[in-house]
N, CA, C and O atoms as a GROMACS GRO file, in nm:
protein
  480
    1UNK      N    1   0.082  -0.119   0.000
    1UNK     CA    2   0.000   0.000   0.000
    1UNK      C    3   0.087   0.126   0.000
    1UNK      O    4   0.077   0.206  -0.092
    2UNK      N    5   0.148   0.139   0.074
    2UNK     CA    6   0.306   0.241   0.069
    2UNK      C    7   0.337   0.325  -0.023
    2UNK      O    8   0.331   0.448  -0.027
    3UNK      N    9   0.391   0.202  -0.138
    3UNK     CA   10   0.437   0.208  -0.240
    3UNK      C   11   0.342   0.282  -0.328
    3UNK      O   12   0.375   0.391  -0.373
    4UNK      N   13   0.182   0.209  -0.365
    4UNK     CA   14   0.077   0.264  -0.432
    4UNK      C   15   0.034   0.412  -0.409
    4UNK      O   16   0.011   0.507  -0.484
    5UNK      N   17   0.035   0.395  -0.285
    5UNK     CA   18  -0.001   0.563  -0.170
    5UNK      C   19   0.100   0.682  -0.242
    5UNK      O   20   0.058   0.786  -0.292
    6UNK      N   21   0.220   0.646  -0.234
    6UNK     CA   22   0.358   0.731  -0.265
    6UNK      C   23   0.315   0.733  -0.428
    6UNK      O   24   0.316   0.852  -0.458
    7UNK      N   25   0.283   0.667  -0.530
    7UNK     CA   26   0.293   0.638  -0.627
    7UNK      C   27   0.152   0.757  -0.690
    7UNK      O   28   0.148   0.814  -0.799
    8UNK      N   29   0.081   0.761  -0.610
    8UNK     CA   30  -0.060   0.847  -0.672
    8UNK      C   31   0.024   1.007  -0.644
    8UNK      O   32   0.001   1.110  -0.706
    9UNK      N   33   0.091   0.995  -0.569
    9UNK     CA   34   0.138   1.151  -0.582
    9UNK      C   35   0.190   1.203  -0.707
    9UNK      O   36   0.164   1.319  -0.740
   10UNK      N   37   0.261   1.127  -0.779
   10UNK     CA   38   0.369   1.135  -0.882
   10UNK      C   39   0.252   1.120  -1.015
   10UNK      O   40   0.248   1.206  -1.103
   11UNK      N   41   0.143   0.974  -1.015
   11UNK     CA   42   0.124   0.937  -1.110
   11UNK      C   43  -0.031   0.935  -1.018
   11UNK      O   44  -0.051   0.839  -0.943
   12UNK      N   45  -0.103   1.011  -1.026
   12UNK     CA   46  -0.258   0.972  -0.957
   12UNK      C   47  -0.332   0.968  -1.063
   12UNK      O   48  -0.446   0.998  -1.028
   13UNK      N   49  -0.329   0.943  -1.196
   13UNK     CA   50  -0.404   0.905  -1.302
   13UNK      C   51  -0.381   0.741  -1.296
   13UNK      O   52  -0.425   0.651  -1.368
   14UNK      N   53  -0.316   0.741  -1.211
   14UNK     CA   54  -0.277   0.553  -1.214
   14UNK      C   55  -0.452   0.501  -1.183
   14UNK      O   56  -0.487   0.398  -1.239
   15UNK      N   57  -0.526   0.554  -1.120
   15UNK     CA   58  -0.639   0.527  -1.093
   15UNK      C   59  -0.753   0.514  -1.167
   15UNK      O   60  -0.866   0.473  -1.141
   16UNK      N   61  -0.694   0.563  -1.276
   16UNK     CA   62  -0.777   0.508  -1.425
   16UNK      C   63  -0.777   0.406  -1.473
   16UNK      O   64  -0.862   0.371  -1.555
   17UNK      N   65  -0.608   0.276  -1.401
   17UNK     CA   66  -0.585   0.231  -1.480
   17UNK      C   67  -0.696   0.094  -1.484
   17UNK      O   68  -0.783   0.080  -1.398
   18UNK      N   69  -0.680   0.004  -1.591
   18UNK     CA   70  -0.786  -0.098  -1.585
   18UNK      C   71  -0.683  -0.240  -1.558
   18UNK      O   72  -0.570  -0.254  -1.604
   19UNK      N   73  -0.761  -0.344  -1.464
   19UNK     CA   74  -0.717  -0.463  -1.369
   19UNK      C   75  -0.768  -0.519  -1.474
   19UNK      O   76  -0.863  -0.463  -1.528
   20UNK      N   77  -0.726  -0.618  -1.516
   20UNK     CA   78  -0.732  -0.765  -1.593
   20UNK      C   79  -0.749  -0.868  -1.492
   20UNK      O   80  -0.651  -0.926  -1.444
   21UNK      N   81  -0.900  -0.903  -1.446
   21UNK     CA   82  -0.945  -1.006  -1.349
   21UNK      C   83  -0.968  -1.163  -1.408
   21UNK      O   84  -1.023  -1.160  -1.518
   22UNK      N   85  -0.945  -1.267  -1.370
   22UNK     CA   86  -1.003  -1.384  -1.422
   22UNK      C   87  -1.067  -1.485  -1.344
   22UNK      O   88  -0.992  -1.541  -1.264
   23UNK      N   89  -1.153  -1.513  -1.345
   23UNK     CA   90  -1.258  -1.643  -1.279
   23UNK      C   91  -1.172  -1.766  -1.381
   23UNK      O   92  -1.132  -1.752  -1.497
   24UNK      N   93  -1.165  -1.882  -1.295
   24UNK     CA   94  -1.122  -1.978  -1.337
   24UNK      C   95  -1.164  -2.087  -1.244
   24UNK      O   96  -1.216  -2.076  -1.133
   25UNK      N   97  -1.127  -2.207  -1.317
   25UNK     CA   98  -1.184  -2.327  -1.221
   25UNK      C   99  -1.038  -2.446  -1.314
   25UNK      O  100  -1.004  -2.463  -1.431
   26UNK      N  101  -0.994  -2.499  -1.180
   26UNK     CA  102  -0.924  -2.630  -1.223
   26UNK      C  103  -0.968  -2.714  -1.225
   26UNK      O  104  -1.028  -2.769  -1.133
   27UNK      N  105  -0.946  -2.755  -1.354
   27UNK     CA  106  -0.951  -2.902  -1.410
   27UNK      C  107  -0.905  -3.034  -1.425
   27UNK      O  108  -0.947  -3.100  -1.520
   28UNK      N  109  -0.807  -3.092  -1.327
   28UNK     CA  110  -0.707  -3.162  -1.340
   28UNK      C  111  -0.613  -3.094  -1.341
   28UNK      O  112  -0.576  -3.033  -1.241
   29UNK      N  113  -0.544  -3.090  -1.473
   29UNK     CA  114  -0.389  -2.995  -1.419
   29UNK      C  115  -0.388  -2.913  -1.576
   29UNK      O  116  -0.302  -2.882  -1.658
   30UNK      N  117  -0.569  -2.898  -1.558
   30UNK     CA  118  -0.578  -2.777  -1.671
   30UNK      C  119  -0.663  -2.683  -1.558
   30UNK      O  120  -0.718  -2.708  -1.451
   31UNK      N  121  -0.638  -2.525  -1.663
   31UNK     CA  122  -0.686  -2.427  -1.602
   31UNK      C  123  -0.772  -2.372  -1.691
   31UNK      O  124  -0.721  -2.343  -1.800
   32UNK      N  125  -0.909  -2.346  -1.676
   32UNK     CA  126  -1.012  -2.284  -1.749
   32UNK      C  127  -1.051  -2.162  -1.726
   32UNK      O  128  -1.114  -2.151  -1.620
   33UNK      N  129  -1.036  -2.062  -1.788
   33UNK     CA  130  -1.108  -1.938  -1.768
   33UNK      C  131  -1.246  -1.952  -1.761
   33UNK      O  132  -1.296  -2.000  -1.863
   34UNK      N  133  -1.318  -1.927  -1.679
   34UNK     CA  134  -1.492  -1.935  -1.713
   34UNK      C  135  -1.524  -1.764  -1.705
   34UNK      O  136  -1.606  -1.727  -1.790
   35UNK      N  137  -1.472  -1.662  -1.617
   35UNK     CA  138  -1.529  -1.505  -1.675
   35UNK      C  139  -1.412  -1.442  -1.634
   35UNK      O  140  -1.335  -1.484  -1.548
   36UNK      N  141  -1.395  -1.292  -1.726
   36UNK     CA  142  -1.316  -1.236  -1.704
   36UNK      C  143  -1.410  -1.085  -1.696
   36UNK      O  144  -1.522  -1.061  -1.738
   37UNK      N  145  -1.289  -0.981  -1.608
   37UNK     CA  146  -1.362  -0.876  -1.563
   37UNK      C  147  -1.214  -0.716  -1.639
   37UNK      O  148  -1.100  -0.732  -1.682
   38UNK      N  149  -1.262  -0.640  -1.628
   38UNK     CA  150  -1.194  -0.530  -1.636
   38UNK      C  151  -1.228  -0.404  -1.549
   38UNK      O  152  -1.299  -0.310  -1.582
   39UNK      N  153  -1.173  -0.420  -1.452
   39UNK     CA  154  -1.191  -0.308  -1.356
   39UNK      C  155  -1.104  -0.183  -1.265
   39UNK      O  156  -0.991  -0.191  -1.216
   40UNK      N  157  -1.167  -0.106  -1.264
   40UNK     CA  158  -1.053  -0.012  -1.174
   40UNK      C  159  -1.044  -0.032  -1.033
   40UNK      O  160  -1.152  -0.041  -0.973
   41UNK      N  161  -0.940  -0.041  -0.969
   41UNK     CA  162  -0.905  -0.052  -0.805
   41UNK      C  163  -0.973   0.001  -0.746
   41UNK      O  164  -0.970  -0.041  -0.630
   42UNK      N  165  -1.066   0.108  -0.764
   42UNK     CA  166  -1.147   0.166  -0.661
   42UNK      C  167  -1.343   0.126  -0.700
   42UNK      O  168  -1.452   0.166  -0.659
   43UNK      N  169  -1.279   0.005  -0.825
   43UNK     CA  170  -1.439  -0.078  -0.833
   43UNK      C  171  -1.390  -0.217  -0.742
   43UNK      O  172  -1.462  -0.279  -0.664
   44UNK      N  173  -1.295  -0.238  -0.763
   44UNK     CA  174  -1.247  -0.352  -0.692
   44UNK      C  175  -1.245  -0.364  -0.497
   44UNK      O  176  -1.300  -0.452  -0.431
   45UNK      N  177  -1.176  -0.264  -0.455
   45UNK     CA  178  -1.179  -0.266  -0.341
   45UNK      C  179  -1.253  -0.197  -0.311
   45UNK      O  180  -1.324  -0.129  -0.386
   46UNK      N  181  -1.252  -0.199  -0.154
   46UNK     CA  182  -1.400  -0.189  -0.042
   46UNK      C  183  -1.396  -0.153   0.094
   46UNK      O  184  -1.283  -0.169   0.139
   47UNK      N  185  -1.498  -0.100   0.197
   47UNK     CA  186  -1.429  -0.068   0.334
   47UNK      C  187  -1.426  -0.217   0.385
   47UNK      O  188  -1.468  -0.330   0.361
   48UNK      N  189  -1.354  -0.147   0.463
   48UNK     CA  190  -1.337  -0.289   0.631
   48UNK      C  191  -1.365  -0.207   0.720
   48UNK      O  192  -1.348  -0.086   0.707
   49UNK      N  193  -1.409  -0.256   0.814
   49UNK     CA  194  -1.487  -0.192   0.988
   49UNK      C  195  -1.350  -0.224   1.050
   49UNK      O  196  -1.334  -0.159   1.154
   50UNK      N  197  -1.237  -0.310   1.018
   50UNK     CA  198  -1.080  -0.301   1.102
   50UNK      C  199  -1.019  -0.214   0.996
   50UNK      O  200  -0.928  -0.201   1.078
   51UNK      N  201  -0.990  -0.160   0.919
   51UNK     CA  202  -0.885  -0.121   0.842
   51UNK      C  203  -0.963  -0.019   0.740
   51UNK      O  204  -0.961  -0.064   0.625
   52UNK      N  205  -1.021   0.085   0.750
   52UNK     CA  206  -1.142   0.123   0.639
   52UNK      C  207  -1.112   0.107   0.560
   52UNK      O  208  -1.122   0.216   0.504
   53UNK      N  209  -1.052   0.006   0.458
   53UNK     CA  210  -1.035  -0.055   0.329
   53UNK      C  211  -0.961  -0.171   0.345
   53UNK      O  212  -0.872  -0.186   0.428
   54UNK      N  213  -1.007  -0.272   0.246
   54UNK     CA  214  -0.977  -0.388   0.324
   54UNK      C  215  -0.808  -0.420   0.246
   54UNK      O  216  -0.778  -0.425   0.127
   55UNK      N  217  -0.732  -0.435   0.358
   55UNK     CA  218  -0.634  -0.462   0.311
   55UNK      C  219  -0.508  -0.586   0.377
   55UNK      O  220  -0.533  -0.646   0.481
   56UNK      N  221  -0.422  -0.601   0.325
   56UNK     CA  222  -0.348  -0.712   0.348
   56UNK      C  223  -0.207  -0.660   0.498
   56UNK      O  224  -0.104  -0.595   0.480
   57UNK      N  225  -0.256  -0.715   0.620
   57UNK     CA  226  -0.186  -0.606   0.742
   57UNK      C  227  -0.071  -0.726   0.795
   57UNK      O  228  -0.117  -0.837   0.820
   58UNK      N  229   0.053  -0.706   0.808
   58UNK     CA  230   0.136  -0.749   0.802
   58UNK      C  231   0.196  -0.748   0.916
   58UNK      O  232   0.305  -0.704   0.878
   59UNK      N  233   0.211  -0.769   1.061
   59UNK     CA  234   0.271  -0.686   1.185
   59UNK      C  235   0.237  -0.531   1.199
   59UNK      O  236   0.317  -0.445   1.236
   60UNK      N  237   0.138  -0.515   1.172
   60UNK     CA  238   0.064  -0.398   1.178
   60UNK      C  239   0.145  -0.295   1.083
   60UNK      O  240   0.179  -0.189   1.136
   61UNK      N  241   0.186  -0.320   0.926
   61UNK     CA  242   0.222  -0.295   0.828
   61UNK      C  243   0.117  -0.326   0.721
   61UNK      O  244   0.092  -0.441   0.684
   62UNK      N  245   0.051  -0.205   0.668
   62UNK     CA  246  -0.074  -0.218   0.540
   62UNK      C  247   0.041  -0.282   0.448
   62UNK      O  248   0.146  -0.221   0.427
   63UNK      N  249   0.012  -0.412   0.392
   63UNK     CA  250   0.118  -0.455   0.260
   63UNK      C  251   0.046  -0.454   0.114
   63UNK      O  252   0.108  -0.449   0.007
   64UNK      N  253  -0.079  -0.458   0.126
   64UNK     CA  254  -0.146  -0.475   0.004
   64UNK      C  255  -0.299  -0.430   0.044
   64UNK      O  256  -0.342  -0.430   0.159
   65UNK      N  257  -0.384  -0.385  -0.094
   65UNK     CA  258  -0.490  -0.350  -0.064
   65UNK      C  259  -0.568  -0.504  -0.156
   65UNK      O  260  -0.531  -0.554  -0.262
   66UNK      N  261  -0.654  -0.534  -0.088
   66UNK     CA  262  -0.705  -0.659  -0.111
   66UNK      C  263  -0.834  -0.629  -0.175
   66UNK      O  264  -0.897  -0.528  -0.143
   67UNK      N  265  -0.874  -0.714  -0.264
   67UNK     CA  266  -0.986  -0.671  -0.350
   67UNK      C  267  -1.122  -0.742  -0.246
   67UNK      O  268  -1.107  -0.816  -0.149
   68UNK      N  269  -1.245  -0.693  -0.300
   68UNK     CA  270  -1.348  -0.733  -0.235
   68UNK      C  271  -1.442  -0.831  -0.370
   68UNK      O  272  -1.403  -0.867  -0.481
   69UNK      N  273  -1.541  -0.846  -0.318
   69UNK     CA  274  -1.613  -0.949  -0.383
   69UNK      C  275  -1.756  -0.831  -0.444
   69UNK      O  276  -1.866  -0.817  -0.391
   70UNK      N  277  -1.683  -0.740  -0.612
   70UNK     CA  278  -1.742  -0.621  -0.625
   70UNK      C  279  -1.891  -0.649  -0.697
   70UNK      O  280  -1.976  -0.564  -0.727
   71UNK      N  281  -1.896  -0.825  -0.717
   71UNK     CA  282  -2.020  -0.864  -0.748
   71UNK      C  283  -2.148  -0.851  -0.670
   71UNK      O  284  -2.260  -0.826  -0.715
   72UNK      N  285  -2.106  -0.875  -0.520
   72UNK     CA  286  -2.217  -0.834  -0.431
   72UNK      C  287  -2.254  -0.701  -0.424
   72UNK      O  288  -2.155  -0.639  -0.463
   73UNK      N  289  -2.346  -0.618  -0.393
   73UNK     CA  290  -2.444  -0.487  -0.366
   73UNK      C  291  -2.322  -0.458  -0.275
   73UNK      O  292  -2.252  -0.514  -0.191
   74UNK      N  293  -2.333  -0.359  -0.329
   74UNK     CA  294  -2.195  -0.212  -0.234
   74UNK      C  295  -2.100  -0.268  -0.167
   74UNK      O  296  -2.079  -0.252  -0.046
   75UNK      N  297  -2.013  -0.367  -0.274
   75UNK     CA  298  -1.890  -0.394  -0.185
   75UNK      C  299  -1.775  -0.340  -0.261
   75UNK      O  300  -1.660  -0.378  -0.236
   76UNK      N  301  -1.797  -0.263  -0.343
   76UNK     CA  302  -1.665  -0.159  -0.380
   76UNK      C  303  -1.666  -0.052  -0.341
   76UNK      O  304  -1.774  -0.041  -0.283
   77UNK      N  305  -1.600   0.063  -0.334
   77UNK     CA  306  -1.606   0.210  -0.312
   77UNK      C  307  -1.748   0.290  -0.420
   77UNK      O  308  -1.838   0.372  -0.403
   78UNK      N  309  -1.690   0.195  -0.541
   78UNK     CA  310  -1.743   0.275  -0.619
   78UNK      C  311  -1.742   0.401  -0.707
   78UNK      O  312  -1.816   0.416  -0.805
   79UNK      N  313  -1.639   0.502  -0.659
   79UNK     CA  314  -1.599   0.593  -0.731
   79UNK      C  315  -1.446   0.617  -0.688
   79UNK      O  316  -1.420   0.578  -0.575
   80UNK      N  317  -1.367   0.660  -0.742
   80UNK     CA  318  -1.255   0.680  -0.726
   80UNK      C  319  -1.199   0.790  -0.588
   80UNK      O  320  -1.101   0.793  -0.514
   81UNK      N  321  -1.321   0.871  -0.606
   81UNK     CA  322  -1.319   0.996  -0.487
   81UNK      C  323  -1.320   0.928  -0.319
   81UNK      O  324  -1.240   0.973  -0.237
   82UNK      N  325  -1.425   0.809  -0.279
   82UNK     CA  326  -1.444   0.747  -0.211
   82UNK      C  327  -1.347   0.654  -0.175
   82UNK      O  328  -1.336   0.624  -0.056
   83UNK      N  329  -1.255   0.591  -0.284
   83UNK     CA  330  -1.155   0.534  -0.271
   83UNK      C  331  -1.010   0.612  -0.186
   83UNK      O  332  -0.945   0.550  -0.102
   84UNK      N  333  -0.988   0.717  -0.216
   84UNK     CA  334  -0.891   0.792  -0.222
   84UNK      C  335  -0.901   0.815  -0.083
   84UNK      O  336  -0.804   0.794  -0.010
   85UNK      N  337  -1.023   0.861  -0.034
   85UNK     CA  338  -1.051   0.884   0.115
   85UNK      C  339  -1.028   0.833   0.192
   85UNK      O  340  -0.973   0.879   0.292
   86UNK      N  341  -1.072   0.683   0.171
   86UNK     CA  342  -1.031   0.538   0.205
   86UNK      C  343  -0.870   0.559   0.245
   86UNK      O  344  -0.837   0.569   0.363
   87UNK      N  345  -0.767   0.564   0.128
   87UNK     CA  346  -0.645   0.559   0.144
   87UNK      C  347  -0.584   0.667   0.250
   87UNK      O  348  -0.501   0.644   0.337
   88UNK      N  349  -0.637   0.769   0.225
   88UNK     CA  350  -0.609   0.901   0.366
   88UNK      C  351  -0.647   0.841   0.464
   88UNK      O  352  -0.564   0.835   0.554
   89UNK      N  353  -0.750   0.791   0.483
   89UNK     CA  354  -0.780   0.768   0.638
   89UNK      C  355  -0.669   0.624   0.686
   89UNK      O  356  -0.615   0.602   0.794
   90UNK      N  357  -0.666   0.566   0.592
   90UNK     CA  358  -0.587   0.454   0.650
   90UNK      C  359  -0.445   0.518   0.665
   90UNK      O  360  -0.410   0.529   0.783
   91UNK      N  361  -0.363   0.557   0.580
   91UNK     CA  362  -0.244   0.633   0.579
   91UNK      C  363  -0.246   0.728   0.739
   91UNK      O  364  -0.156   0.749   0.820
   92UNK      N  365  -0.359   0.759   0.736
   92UNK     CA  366  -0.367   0.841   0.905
   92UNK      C  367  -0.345   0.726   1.004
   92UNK      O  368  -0.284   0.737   1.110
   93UNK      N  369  -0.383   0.654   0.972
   93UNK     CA  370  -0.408   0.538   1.108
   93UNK      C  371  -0.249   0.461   1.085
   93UNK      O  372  -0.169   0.459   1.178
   94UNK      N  373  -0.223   0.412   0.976
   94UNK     CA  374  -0.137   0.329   1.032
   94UNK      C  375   0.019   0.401   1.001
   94UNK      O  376   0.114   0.325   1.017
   95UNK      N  377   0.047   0.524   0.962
   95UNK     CA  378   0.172   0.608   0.961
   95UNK      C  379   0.108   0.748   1.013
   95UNK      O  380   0.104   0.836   0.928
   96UNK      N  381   0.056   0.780   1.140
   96UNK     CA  382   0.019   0.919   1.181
   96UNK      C  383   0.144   1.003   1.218
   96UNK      O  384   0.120   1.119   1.251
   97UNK      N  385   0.248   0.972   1.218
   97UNK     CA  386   0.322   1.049   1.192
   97UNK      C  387   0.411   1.105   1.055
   97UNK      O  388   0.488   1.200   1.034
   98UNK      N  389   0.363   1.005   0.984
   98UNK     CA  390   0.420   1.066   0.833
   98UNK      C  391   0.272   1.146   0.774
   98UNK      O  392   0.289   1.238   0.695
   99UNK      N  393   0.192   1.125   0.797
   99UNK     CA  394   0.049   1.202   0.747
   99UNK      C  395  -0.047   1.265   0.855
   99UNK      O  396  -0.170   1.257   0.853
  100UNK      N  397   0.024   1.324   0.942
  100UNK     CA  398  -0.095   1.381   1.030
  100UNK      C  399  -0.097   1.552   0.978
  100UNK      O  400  -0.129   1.641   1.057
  101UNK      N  401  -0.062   1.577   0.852
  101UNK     CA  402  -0.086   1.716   0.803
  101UNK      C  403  -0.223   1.702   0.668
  101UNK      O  404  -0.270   1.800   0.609
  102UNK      N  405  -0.249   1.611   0.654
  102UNK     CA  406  -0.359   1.578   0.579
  102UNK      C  407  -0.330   1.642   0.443
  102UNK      O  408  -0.425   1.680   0.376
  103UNK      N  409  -0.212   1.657   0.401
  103UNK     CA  410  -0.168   1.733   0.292
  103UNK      C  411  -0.203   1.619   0.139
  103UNK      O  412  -0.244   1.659   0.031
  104UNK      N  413  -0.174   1.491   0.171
  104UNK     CA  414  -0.196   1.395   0.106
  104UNK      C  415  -0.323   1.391  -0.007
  104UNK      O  416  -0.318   1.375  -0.128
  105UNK      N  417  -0.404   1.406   0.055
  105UNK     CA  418  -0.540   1.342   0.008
  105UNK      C  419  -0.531   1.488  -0.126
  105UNK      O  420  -0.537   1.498  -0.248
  106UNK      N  421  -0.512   1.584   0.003
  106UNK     CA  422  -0.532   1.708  -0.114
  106UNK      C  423  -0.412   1.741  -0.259
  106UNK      O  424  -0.419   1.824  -0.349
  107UNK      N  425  -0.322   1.650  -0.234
  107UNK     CA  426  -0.225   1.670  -0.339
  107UNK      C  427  -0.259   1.544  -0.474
  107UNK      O  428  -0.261   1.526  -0.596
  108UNK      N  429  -0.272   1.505  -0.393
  108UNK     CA  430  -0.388   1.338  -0.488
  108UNK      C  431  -0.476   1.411  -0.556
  108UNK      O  432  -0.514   1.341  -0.649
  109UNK      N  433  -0.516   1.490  -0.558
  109UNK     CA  434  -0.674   1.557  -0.580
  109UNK      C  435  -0.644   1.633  -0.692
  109UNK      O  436  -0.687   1.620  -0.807
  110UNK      N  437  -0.564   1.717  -0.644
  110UNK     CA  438  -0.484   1.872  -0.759
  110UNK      C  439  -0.438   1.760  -0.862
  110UNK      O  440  -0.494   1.737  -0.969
  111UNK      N  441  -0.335   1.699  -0.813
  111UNK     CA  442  -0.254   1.625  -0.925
  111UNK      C  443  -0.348   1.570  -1.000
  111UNK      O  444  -0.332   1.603  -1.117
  112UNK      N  445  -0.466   1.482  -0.981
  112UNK     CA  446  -0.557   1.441  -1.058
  112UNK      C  447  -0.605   1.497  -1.157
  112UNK      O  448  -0.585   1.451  -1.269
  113UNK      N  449  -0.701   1.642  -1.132
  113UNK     CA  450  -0.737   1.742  -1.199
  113UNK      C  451  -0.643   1.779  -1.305
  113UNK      O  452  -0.662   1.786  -1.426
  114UNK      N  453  -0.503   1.809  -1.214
  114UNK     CA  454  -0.416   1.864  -1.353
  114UNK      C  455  -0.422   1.740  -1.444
  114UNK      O  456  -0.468   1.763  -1.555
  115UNK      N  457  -0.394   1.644  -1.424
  115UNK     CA  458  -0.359   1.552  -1.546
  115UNK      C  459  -0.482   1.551  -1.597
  115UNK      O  460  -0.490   1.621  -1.698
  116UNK      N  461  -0.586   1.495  -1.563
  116UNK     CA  462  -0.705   1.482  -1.638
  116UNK      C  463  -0.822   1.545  -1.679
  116UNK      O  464  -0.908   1.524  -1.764
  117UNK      N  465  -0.790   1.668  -1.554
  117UNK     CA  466  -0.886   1.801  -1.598
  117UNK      C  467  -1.040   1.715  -1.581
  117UNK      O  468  -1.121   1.733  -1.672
  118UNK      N  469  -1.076   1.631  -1.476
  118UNK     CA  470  -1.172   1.620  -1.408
  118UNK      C  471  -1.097   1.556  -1.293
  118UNK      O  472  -1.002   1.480  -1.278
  119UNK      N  473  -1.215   1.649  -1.193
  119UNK     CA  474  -1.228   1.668  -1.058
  119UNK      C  475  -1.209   1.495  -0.979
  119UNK      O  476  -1.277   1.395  -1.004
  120UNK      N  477  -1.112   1.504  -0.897
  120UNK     CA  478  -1.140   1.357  -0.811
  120UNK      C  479  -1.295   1.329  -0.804
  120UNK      O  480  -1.337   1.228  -0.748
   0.00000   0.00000   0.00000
């Protein structure tokens, strides 16, 4: 998560980008695609009531943001804006001393706009 977090500063159009998902089922010691999905990370992931986005916690180290199951009724964010929030608040909780100026969320935001000239 770190890495991704640090990474939207530089490149926060990364949030456009599209996930190549696959449903599969083994067959013996074949592998079948049965559906495939194309989605953005903030259709993919979702809150948690421990972690407000559900993610992969390591010795109390966020290591990965873990996808949710975006087939069920409101288990993604849903918009990218909602997502992003998600990532501030967690960034507060589990590094409050590298982000307790809340400068983050709002530099995610600008940078967005400039590149894409719509609003988070």
């Amino acid at each position: 998560m770190d890495a991704y977090t640090r990474s939207l500063l530089v490149h926060p159009d990364r949030l456009d980008a599209n996930h190549l998902v696959f449903g599969y089922a083994l067959e013996g010691e074949f592998l079948r695609v049965v559906d495939f999905w194309i989605k953005k990370i903030w259709e993919m992931a979702g809150a948690s009531s421990k972690n407000i986005l559900s993610l992969q916690v390591k010795q109390n180290v966020p290591v990965n943001i873990r996808p949710k199951d975006w087939r069920t009724r409101d288990a993604s964010f849903g918009n990218r804006r909602r997502f992003v929030e998600a990532l501030d608040a967690a960034l507060k909780k589990f590094y409050p001393e590298r982000y307790h100026g809340g400068n983050w969320l709002k530099q995610v935001a600008t940078g967005y706009q400039a590149k894409t000239g719509i609003p988070l």
